[in-house]
C-alpha positions as CSV (number, residue, x, y, z in Angstrom):
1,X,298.2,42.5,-67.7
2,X,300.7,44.2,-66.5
3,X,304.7,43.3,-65.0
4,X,307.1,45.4,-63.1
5,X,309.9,44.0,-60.7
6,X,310.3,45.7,-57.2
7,X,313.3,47.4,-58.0
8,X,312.0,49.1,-60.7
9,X,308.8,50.3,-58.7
10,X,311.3,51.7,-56.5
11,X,313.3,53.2,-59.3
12,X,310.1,54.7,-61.1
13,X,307.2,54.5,-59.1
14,X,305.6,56.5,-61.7
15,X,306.0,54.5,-64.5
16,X,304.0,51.2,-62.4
17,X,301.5,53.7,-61.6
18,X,300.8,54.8,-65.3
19,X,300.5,51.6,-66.1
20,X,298.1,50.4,-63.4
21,X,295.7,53.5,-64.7
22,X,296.0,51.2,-67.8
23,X,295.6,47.6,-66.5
24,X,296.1,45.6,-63.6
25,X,299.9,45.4,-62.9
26,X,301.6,42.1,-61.2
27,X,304.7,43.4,-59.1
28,X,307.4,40.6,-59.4
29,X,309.6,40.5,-56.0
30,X,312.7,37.9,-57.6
31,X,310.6,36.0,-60.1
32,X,307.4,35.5,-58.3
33,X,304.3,37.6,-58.4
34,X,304.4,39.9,-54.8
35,X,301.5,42.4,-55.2
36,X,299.2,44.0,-57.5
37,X,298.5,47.0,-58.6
38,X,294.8,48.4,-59.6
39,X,294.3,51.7,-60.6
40,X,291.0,52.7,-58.2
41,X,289.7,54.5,-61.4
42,X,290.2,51.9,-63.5
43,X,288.0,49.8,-61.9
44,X,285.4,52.3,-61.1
45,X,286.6,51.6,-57.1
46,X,285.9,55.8,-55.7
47,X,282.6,56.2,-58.1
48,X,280.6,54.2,-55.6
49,X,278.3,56.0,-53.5
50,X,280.0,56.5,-49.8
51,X,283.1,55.1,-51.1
52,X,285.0,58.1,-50.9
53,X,284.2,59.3,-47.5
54,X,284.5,55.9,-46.0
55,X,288.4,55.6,-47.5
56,X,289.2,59.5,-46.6
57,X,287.9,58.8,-43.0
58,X,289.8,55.7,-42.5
59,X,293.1,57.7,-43.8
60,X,292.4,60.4,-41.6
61,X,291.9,58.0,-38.7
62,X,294.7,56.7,-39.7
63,X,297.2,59.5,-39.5
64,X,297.7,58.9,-43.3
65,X,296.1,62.3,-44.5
66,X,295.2,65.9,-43.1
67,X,292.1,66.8,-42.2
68,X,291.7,69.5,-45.4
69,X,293.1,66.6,-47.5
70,X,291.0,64.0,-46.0
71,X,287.9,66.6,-46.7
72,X,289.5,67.1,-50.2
73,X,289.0,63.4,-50.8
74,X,285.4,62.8,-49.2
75,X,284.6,65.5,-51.6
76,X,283.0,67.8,-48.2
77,X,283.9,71.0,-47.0
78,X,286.6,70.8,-43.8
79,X,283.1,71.7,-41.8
80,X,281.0,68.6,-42.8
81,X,283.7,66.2,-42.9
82,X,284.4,67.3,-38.7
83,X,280.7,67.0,-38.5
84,X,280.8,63.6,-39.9
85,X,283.7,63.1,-37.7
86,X,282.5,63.6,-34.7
87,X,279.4,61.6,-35.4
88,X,281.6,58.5,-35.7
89,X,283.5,59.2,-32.1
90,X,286.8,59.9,-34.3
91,X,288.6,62.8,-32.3
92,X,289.6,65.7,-34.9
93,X,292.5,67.2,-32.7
94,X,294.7,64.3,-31.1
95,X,297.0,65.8,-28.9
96,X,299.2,64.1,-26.1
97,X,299.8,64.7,-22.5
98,X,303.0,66.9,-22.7
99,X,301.0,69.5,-25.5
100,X,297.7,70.0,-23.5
101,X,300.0,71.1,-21.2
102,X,301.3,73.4,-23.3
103,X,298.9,74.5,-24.3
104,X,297.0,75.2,-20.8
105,X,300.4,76.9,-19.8
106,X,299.7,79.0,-22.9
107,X,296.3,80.1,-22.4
108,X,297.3,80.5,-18.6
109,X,299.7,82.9,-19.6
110,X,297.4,84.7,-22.5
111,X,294.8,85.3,-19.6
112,X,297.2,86.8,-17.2
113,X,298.4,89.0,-19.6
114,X,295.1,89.8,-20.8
115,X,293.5,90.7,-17.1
């Protein structure tokens, strides 16, 4: 097992991160164990079956990843992965009130000029 204090994870994030590839790391926030740290590969976490589009679905959900890195991760093309999307209700675009107005004020004006 593995130590690191907070202040060095935020000095060299890098370092912890090597080492959790290793072992299972304790980070110590002023002597006392905080967190820990297991590298997913390590302990064979993403080799599961499902595992990896389940984890880059819930970051896309999220707002944590892009849709081509969220496809990336589920191992799917960008296609699939908004196919699978959509199956589970999760919208793909997300925009708010003020940009589908903007955007209907822009296709408004692409089909005026186009006419």
């Amino acid at each position: 097992m593995e130590t690191v204090n907070v202040s060095g994870l935020k000095n060299n994030p890098t370092e912890a991160l090597r080492k959790a590839r290793r072992d299972v790391v304790v980070v110590m926030n002023r002597d006392r164990p905080d967190a820990l740290m297991v590298g997913v590969e390590t302990v064979g976490g993403l080799s599961a079956r499902g595992v990896k589009p389940a984890l880059a679905t819930a970051l896309f959900r999220d707002g944590h990843l892009s849709l081509a890195r969220s496809a990336r991760l589920a191992e799917m093309p960008i296609g699939d992965f908004v196919s699978h999307l959509s199956r589970l209700g999760i919208p793909v675009v997300r925009l708010d009130a003020n940009e589908v107005d903007r955007d209907m004020d822009t296709l408004e004006e692409w089909l005026a000029a186009s006419s």
